[in-house]
C-alpha positions in Angstrom: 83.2 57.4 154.2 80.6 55.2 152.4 81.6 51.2 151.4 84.2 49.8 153.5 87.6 49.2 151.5 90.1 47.0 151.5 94.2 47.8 149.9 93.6 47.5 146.1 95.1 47.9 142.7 93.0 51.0 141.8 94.3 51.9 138.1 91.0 53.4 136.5 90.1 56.4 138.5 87.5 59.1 138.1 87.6 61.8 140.3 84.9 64.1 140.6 86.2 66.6 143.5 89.1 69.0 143.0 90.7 69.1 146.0 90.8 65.4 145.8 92.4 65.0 142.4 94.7 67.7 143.6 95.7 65.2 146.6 96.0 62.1 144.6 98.7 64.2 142.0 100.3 65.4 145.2 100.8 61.8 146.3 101.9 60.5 143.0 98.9 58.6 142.0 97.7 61.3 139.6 98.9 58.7 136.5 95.7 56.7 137.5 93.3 59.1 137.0 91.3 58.4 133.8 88.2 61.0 134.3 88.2 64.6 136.1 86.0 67.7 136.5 86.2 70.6 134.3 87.5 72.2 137.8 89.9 70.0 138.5 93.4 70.4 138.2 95.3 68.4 135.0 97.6 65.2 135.5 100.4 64.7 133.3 98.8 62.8 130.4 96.9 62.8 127.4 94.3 60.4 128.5 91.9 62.0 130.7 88.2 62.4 129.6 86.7 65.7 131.2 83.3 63.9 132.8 81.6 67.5 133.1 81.4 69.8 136.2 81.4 68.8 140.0 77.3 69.3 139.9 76.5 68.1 136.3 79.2 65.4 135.7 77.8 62.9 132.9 77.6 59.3 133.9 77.6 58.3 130.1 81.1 59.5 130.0 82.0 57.7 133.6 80.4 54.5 132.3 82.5 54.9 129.2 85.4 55.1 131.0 84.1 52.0 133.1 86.8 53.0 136.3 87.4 50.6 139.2 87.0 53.2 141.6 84.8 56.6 141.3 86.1 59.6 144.3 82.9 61.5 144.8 82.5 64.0 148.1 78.8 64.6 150.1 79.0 68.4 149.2 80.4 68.7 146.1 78.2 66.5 144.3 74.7 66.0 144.1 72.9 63.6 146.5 71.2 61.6 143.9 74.5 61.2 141.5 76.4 59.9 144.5 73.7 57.4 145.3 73.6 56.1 141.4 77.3 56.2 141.5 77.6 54.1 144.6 74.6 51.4 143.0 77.3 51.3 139.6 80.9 51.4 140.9 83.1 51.3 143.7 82.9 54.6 145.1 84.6 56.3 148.2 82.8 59.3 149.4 84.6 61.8 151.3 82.8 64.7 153.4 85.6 66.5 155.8 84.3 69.4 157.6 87.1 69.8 159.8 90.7 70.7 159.1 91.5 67.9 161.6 89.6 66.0 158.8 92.5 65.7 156.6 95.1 63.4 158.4 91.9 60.6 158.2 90.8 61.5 154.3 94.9 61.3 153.0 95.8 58.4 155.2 92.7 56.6 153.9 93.5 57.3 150.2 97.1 56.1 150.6 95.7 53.4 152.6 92.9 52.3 149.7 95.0 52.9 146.9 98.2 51.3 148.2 100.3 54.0 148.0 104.0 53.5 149.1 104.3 55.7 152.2 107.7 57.4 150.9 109.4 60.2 152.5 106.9 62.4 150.9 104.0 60.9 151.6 105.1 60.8 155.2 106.0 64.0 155.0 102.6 64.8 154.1 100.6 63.0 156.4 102.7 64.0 159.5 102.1 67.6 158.3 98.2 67.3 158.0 98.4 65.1 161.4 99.6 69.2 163.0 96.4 70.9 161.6 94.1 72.0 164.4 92.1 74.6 165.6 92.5 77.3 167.9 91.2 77.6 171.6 91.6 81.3 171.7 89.7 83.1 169.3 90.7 86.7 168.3 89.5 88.8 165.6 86.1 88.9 164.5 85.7 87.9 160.7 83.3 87.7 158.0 83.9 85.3 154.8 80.7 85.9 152.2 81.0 83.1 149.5 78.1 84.4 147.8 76.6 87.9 146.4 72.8 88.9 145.7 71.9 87.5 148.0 75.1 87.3 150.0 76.1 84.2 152.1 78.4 82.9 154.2 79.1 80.1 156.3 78.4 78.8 159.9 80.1 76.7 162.6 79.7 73.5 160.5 81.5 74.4 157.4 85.2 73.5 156.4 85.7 76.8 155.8 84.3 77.7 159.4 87.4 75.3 160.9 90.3 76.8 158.5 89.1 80.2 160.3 89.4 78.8 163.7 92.6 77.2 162.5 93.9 81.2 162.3 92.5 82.2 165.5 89.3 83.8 163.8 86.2 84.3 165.4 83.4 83.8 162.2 80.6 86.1 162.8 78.0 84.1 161.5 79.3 80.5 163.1 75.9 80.4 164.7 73.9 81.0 162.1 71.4 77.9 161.7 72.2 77.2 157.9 75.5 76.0 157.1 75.7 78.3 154.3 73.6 81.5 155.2 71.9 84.3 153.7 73.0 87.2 155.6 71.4 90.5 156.3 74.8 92.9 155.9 72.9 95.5 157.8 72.1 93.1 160.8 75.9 92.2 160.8 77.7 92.9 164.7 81.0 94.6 164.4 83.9 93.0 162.2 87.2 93.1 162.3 88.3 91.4 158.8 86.0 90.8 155.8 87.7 87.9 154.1 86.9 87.9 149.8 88.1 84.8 148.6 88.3 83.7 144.9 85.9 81.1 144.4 83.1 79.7 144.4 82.1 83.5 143.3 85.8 85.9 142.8 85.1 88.5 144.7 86.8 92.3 143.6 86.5 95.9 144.2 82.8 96.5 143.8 82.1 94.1 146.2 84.1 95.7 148.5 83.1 99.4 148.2 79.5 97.8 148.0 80.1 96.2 151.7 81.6 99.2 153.4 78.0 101.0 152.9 77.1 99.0 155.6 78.2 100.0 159.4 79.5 96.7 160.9 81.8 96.3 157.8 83.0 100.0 156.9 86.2 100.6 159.0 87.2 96.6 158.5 90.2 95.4 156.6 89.3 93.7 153.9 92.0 90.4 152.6 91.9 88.6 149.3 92.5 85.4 149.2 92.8 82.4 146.6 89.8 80.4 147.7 91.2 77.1 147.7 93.0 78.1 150.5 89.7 77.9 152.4 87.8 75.3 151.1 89.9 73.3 149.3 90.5 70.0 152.0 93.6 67.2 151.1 97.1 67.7 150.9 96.1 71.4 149.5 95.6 72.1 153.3 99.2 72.2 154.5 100.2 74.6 151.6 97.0 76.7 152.4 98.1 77.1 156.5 101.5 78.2 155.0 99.6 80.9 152.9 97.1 82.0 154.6 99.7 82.9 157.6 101.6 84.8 155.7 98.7 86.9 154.5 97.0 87.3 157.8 100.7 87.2 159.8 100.2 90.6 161.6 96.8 89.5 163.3 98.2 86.2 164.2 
């Protein structure tokens, strides 16, 4: 995950992914953050400089805050910030596409940043260690992410492995982009359309809009937060725990 590391006293951090500077509050290192997104949740503190948005975050306002260790993510943020970043500052990338991806990401953070591996922190990392996907795959699902055009996501996505983490069969897991445009009307039968919150909220009209179409008028059709899907970290044992409950009668 980018420059190799060794245990350090990290104390000026920027983070620039949400689900990452959700992780490092979860396991109490939140006080060192210094700089976050506008998405990102808040610390306890007064002291933390909002560096801009996950795409547009301004490295005036990083420099200003000259950190000792910048948490950037191959996705989230641009290609060509991350590879200024990395010439400027120390900076651990991240890019987890797996749900089996999280035991590595946390027990690297806690392993970089010297956390104490309390009971809660063990607790933590023994839970992520029991995320997996499922062999046997069920009912058929579509998860759009994206309207006019609408898109969703194939077999390499995050999301993609939280589905298969439910026993979900994701209709357009074969599709060559990882996040498609997708012709509704070219759609094979679905069992579940899943409307998350983010990255766009999906309501109503998007609902009654996707039941013109054949393959997804007699589906069921689940809201969900969105960080339950896409959010990777320590978000991801909370999001199993959710996202069973809501889906408990198909698995």
């Amino acid at each position: 995950m980018g420059q190799s590391f060794e245990p350090s006293g990290y104390k000026r951090i920027v983070s620039l992914v949400p689900s990452i500077t959700q992780s490092l509050i979860d396991l109490g290192a939140g006080k060192y953050l210094v700089g976050i997104t506008a998405f990102c949740p808040k610390p306890d503190g007064d002291n933390i400089m909002i560096v801009g948005g996950t795409k547009n975050p301004r490295m005036d306002r990083i420099v200003d805050l000259n950190p000792d260790l910048v948490l950037a993510n191959k996705e989230e943020n641009e290609k060509k910030f991350v590879e200024d970043l990395v010439g400027r500052f120390t900076t651990f990338v991240s890019y987890p596409r797996k749900i089996t991806d999280n035991y590595n990401l946390i027990r690297d953070l806690v392993n970089l940043l010297g956390i104490s591996r309390d009971d809660r922190v063990s607790k933590i990392l023994l839970e992520l260690k029991g995320l997996k996907e499922r062999e046997q795959l069920n009912y058929k699902v579509f998860c759009p992410i994206w309207d006019d055009p609408y898109m969703s996501i194939n077999r390499d996505t995050y999301i993609n492995s939280v589905l298969r983490s439910l026993g979900f069969k994701n209709v357009t897991a074969e599709y060559d982009q990882r996040y498609p445009v997708v012709d509704l009307e070219k759609l094979d039968q679905v069992d579940i359309v899943i409307l998350p919150s983010e990255p766009l909220e999906f309501k109503e009209h998007h609902e009654k809009f996707m039941r013109t179409f054949p393959a997804l008028s007699s589906a069921d059709y689940v809201y969900v937060d969105g960080r339950y899907l896409s959010w990777y970290g320590t978000l991801a044992v909370e999001a199993q725990e959710r996202l069973r409950k809501t889906f408990k009668r198909y698995i």
